[in-house]
C-alpha atoms as a printed R data frame, in Angstrom:
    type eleno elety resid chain resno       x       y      z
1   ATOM     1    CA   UNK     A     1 -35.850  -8.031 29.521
2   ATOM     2    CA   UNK     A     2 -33.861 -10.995 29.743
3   ATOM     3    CA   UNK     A     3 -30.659 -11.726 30.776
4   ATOM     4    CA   UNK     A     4 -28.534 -11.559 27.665
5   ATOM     5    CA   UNK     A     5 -30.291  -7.983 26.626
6   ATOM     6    CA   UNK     A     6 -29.263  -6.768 30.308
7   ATOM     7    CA   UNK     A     7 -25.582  -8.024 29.919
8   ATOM     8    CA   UNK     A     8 -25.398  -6.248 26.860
9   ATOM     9    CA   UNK     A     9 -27.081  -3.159 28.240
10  ATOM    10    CA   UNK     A    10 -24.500  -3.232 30.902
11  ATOM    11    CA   UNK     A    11 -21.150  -3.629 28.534
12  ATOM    12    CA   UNK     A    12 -22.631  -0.362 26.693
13  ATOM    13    CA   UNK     A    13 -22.524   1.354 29.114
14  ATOM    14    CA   UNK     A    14 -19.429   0.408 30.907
15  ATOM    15    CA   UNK     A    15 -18.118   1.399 27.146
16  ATOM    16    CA   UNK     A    16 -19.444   4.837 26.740
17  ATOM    17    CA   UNK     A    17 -18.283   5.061 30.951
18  ATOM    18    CA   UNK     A    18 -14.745   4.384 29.117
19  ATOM    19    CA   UNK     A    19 -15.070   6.981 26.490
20  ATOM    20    CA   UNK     A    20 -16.106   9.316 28.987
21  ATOM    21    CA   UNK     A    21 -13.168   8.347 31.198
22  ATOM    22    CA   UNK     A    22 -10.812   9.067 28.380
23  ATOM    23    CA   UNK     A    23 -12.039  12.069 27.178
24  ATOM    24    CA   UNK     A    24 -11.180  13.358 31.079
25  ATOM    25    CA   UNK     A    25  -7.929  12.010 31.677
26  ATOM    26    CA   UNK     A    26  -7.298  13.640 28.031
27  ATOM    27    CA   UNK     A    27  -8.757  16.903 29.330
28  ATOM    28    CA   UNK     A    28  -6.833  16.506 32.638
29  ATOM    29    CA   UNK     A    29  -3.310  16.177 30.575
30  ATOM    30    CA   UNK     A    30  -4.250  19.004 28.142
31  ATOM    31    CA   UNK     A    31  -4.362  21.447 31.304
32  ATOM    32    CA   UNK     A    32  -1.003  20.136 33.041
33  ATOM    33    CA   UNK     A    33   0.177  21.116 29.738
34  ATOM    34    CA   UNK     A    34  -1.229  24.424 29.462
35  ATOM    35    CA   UNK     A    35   0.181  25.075 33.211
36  ATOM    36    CA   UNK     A    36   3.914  23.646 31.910
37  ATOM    37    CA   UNK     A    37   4.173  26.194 29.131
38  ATOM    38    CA   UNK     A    38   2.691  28.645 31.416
39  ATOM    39    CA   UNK     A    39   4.584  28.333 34.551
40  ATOM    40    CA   UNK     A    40   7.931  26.591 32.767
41  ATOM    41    CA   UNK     A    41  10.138  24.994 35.726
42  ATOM    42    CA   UNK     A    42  13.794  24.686 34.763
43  ATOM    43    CA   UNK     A    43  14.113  21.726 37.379
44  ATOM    44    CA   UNK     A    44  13.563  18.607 34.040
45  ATOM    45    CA   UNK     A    45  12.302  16.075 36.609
46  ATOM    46    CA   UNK     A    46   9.781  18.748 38.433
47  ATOM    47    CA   UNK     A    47   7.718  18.382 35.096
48  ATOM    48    CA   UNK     A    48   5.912  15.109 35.424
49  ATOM    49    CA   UNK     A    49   2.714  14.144 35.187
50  ATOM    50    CA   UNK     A    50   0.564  11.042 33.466
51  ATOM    51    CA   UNK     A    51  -1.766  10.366 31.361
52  ATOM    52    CA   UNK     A    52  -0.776   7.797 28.629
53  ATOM    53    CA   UNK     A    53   2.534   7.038 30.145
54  ATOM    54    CA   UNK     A    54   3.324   4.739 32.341
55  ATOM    55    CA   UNK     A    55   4.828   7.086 34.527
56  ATOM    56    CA   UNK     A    56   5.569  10.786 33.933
57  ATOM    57    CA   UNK     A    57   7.114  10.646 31.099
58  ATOM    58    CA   UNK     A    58   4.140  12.489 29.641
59  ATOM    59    CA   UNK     A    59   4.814  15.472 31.454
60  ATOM    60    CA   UNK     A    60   8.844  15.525 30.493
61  ATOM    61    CA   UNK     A    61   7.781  14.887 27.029
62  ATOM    62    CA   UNK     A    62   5.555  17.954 27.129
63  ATOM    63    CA   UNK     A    63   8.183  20.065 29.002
64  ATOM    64    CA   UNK     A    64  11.054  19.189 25.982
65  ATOM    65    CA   UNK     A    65   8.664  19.545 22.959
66  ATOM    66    CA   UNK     A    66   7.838  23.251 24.566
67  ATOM    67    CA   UNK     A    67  11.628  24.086 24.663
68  ATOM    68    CA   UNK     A    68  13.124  22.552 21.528
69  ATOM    69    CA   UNK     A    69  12.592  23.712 17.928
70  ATOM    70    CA   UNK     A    70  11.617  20.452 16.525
71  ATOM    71    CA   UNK     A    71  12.059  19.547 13.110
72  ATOM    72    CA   UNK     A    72   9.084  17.706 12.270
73  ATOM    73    CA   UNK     A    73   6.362  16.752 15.177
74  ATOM    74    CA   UNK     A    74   6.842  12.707 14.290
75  ATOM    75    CA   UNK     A    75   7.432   9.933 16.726
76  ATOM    76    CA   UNK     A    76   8.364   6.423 16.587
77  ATOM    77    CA   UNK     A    77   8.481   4.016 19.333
78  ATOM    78    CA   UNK     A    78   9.173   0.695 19.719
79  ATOM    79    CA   UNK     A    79   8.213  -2.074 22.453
80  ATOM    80    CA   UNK     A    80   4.455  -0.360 22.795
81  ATOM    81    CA   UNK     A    81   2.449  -3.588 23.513
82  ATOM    82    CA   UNK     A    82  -0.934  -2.420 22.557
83  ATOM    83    CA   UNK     A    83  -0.326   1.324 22.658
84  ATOM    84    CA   UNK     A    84  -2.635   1.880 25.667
85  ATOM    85    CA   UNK     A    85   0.269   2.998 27.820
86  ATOM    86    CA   UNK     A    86   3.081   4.652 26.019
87  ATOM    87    CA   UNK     A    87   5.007   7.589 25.663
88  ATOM    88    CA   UNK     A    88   3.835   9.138 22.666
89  ATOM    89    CA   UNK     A    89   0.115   8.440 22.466
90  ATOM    90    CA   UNK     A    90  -0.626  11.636 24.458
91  ATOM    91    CA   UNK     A    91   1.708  13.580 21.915
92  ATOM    92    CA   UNK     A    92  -1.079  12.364 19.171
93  ATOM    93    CA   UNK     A    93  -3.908  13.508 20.819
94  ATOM    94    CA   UNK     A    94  -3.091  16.345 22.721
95  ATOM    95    CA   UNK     A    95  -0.524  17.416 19.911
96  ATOM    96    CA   UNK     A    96  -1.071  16.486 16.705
97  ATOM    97    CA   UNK     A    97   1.886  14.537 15.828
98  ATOM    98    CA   UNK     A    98   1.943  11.091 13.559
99  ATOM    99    CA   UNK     A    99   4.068   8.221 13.920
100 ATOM   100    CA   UNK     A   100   5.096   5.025 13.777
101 ATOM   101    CA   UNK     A   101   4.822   2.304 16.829
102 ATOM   102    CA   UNK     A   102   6.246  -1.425 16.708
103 ATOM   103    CA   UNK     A   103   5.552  -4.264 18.832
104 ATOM   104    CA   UNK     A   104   6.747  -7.687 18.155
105 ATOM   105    CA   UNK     A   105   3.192  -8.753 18.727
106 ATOM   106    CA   UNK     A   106   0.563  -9.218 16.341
107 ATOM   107    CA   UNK     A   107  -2.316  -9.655 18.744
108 ATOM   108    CA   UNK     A   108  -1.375  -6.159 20.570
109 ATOM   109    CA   UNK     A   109  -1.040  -4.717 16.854
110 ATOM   110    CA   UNK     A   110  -4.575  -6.107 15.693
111 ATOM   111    CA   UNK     A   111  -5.766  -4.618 19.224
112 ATOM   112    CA   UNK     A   112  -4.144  -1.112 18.125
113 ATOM   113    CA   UNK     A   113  -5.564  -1.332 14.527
114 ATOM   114    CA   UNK     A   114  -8.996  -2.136 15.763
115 ATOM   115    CA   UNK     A   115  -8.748   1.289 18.445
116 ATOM   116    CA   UNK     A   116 -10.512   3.839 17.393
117 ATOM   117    CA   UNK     A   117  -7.121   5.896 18.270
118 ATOM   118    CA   UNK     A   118  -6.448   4.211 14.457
119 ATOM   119    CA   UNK     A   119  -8.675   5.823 12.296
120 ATOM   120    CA   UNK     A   120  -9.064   9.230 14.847
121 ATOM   121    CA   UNK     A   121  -5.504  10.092 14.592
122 ATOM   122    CA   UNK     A   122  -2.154  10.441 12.155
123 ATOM   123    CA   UNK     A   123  -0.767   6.672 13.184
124 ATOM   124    CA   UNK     A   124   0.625   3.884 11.777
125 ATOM   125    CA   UNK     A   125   1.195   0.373 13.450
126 ATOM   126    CA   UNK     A   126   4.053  -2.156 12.454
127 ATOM   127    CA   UNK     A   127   4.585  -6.004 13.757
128 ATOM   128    CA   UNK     A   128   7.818  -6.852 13.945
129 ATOM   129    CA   UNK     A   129  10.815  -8.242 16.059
130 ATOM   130    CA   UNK     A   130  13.057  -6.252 16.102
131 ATOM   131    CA   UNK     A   131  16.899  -6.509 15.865
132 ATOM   132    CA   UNK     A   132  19.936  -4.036 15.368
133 ATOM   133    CA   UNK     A   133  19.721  -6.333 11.457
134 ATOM   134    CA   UNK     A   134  16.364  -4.853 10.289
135 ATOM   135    CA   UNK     A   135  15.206  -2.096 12.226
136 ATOM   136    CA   UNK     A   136  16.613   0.081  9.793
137 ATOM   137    CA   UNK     A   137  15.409  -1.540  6.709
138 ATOM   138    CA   UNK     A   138  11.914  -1.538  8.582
139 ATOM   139    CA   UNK     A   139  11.901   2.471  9.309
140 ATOM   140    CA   UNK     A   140  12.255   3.221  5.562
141 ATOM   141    CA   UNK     A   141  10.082   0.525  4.502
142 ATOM   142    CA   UNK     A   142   7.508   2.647  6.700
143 ATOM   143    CA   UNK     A   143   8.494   5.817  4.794
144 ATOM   144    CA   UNK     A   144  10.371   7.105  8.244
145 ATOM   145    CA   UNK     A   145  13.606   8.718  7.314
146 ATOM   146    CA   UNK     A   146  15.860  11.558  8.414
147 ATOM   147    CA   UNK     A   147  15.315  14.225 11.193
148 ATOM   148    CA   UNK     A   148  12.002  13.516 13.342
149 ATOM   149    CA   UNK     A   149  10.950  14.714 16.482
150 ATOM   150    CA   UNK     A   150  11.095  11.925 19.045
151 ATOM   151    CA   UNK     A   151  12.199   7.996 19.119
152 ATOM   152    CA   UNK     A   152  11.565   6.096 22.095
153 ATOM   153    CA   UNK     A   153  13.126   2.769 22.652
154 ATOM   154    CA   UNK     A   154  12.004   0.244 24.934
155 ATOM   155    CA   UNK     A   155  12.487  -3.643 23.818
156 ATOM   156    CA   UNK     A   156  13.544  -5.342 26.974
157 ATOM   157    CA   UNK     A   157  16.708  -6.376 25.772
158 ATOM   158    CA   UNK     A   158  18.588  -5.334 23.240
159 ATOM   159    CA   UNK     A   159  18.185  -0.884 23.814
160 ATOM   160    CA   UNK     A   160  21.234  -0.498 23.407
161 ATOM   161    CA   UNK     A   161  22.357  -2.394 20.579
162 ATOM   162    CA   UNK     A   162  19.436  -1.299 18.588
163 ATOM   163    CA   UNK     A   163  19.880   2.773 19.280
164 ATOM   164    CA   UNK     A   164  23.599   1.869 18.466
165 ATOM   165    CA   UNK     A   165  22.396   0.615 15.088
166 ATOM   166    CA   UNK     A   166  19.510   3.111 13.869
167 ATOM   167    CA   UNK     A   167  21.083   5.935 10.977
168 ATOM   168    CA   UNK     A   168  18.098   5.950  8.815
169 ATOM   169    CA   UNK     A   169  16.869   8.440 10.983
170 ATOM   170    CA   UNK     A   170  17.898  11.383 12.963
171 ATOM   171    CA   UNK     A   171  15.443  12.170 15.908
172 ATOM   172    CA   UNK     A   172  15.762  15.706 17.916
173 ATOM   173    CA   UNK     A   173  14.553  14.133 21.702
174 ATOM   174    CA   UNK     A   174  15.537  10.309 22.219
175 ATOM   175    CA   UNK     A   175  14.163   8.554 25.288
176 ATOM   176    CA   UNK     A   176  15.607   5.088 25.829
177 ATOM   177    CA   UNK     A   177  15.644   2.536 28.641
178 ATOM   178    CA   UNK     A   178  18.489   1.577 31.246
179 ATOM   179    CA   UNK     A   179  18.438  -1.008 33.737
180 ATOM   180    CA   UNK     A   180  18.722   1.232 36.786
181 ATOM   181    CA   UNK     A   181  19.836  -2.172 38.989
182 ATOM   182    CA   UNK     A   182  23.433  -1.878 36.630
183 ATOM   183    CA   UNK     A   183  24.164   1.449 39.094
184 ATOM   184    CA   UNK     A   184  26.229   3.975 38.151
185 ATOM   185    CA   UNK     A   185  29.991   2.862 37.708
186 ATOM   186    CA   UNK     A   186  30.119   0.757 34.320
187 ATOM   187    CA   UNK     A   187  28.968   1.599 31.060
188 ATOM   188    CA   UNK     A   188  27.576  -2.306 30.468
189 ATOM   189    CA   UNK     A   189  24.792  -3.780 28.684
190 ATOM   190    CA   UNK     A   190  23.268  -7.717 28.551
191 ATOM   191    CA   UNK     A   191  25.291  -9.687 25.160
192 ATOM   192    CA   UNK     A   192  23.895  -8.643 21.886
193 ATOM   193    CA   UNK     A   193  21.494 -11.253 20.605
194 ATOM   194    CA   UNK     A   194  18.874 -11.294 18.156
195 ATOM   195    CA   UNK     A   195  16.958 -13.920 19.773
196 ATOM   196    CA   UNK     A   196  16.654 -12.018 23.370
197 ATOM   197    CA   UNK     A   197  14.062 -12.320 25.343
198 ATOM   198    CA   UNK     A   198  13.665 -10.828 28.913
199 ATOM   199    CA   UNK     A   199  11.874 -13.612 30.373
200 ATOM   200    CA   UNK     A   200  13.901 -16.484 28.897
201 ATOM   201    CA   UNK     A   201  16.978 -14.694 29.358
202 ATOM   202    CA   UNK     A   202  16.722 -15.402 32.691
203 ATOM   203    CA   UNK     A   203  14.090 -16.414 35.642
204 ATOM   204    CA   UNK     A   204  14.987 -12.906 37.947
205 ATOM   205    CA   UNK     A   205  13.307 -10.664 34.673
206 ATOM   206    CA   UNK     A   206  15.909  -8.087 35.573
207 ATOM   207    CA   UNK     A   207  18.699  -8.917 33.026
208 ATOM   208    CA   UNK     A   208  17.952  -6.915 30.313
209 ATOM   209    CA   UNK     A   209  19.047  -4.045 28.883
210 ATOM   210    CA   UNK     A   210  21.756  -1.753 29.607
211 ATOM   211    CA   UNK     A   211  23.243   0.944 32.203
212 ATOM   212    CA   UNK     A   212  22.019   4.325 32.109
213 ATOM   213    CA   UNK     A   213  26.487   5.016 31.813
214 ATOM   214    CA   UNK     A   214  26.322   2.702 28.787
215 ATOM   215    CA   UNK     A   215  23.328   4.748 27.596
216 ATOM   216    CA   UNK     A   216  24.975   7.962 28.120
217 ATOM   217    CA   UNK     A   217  28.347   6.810 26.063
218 ATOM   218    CA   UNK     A   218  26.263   6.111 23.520
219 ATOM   219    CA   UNK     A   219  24.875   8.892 23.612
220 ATOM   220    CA   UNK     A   220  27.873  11.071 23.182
221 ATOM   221    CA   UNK     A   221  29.044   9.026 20.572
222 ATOM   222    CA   UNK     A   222  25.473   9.832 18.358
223 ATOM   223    CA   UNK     A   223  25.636  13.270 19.276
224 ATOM   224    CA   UNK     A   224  23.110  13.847 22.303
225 ATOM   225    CA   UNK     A   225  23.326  15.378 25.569
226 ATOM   226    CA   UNK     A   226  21.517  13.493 28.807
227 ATOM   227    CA   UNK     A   227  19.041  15.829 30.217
228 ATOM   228    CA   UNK     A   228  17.450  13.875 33.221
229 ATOM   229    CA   UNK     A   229  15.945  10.596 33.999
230 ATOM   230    CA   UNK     A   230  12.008   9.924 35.004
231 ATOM   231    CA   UNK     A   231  11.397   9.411 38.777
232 ATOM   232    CA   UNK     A   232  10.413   5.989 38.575
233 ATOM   233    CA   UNK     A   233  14.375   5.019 37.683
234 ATOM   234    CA   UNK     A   234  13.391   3.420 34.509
235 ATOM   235    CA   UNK     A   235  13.793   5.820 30.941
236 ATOM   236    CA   UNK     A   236  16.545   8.023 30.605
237 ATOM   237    CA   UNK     A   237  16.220  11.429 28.268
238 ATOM   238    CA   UNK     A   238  18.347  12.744 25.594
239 ATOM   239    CA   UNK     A   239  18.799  15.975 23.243
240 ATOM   240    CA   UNK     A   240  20.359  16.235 20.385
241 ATOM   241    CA   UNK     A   241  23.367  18.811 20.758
242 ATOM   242    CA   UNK     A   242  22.644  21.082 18.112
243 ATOM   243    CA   UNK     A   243  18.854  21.430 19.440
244 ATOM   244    CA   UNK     A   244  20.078  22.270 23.329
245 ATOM   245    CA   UNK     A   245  19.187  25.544 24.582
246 ATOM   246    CA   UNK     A   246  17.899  26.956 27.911
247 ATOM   247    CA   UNK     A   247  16.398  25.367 30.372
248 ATOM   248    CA   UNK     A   248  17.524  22.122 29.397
249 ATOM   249    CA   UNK     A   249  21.102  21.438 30.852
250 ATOM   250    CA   UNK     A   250  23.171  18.875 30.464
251 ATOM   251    CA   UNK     A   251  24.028  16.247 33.040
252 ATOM   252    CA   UNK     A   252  26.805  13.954 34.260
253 ATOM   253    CA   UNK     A   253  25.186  10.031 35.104
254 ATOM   254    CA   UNK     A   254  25.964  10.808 38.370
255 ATOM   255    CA   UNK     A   255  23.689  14.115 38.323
256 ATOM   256    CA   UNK     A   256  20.797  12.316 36.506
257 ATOM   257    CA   UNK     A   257  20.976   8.876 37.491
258 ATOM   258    CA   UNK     A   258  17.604   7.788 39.770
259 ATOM   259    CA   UNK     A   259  17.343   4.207 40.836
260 ATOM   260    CA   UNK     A   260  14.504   2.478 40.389
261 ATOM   261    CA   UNK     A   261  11.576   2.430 43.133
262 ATOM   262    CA   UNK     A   262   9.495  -0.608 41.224
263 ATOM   263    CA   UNK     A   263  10.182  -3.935 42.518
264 ATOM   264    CA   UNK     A   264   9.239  -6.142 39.744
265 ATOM   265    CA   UNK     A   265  12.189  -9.214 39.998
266 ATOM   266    CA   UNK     A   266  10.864 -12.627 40.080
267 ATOM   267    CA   UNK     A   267  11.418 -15.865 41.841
268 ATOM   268    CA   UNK     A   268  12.009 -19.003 39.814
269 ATOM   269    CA   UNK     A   269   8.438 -20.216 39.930
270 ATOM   270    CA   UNK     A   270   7.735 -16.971 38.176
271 ATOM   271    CA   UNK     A   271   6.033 -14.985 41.088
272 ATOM   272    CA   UNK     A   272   6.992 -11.752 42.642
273 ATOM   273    CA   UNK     A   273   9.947 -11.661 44.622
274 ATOM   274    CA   UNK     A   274  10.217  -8.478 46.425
275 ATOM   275    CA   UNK     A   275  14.094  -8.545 45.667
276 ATOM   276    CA   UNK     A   276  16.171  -5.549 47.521
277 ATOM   277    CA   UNK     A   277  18.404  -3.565 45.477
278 ATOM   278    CA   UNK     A   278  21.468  -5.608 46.782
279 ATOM   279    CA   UNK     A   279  20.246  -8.892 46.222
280 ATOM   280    CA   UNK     A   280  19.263  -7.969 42.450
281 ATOM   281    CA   UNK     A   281  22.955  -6.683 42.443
282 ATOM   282    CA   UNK     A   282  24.015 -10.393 44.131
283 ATOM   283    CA   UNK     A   283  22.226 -11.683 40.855
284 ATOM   284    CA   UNK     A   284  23.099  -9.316 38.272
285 ATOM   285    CA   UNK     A   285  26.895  -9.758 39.327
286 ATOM   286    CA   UNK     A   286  26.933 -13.485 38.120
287 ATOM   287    CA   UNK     A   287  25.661 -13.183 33.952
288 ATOM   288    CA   UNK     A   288  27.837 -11.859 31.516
289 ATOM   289    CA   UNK     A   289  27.609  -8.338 30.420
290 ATOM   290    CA   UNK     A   290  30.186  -6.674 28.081
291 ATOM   291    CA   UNK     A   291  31.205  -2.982 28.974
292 ATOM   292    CA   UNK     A   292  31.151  -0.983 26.019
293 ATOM   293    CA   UNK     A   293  33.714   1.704 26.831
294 ATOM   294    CA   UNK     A   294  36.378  -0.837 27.357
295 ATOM   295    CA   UNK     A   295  35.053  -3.372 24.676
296 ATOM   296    CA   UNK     A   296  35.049  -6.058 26.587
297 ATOM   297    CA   UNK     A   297  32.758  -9.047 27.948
298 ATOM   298    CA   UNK     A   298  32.765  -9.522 32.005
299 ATOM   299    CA   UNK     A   299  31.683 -13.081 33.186
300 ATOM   300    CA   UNK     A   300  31.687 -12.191 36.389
């Protein structure tokens, strides 16, 4: 045998290895589900666990679809990459929902549509940038309008403008970014601007986005209640009023906020800097954000 049969005798099997990986960490999630609707714990952020998500969002997703009366089991979420970590891709397989994901990407879309996840499964795939503008006009263009079960925002950037703009679509569950390193007192969010991106924005990576306060007055205004935050400090959850019912409670941002315990700030050669939460503070304190509640921009 010679060496270019080997190699390719290895990658086949390091791809059915994969496969066989998959199909147990899909196995593994199906049973924390199982034991969620069996065993149902009131406590939201007691439900986590992982198996697409990047966290545990998979495991609060599981605990809200098994206590809301959804409308229709269809997702759509935004800032996906290639869809190999997100928060709805266990919802396809283990659940049988569809959906639409968007990244502004078209090599992590061609990636998607090549994933045998395509053809397997109820999804559709979208490139596009997207901006408070045309997200709208892109939805119905992909046939996604009125009440669905979940939208999940996560662009880096713009959250909250975006969430502020969507009406083409009414979703039951809504889970949405902050920018834990904002805190607690000020409902603020980075400048609208169409052209935003996190890592030109600036050198640190961690101006972007928008408080979890901010999130939670917008909230309100669209008619959702805050039910809890994931552990890692990072996505914030939200119910739609007329869908809230027991266990689910409602909380204040002071009840739900968690700060986040990644450390992902850079220095300005672009590597890691291990930042503490102050010093991120120190830097968030100098760029402009504008507070939404009071409608106004702070320099500084």
């Amino acid at each position: 045998m010679n060496f270019l049969s080997t190699v390719r005798d290895r990658l086949k099997q390091l791809d059915v290895l994969d496969k066989r990986m998959k199909k147990m960490q899909e196995a593994l999630g199906r049973i924390e589900s199982r034991q969620l609707q069996l065993m149902p714990k009131a406590c939201f952020s007691s439900n986590e666990f992982q198996v697409y998500s990047q966290w545990g969002e998979d495991g609060l997703i599981q605990f809200l679809v098994n206590n809301i009366e959804l409308p229709r089991k269809v997702f759509v979420e935004f800032g996906v990459e290639n869809y190999t970590e997100s928060n709805t891709r266990f919802l396809l397989i283990n659940n049988g929902w569809s959906g639409l994901v968007i990244d502004g990407s078209r090599e992590n879309i061609e990636f998607l549509k090549n994933d045998d996840i395509y053809w397997r499964y109820n999804i559709k795939a979208e490139c596009a940038f997207i901006t408070k503008d045309n997200i709208n006009q892109i939805l119905e263009n992909n046939g996604i309008q009125g009440e669905i079960g979940i939208l999940s925002v996560d662009i880096d950037g713009n959250d909250y403008w975006v969430w502020d703009a969507i009406d083409s679509i009414d979703p039951a569950i809504v889970i949405v970014e902050y920018n834990a390193r904002f805190g607690t007192g000020l409902a603020v969010t980075v400048p609208y601007d169409p052209d935003f991106i996190r890592a030109k924005a600036h050198y640190s990576m961690i101006y972007y986005g928008a408080s979890l306060r901010a999130m939670c007055f917008l909230g309100r205004q669209k008619g959702y209640a805050f039910v809890g935050c994931n552990s890692a400090g990072n996505n914030a959850f939200f119910v739609r009023r007329d869908l809230m019912k027991s266990p689910l409670m409602e909380l204040t941002v002071e009840e739900g906020f968690i700060g986040n315990q990644f450390r992902e700030s850079r220095d300005k050669n672009g590597n890691l800097a291990f930042l503490t939460m102050e010093e991120e503070a120190m830097i968030l304190k100098e760029l402009p954000v504008i507070d939404v509640e009071q409608q106004k921009r702070i320099e500084d």
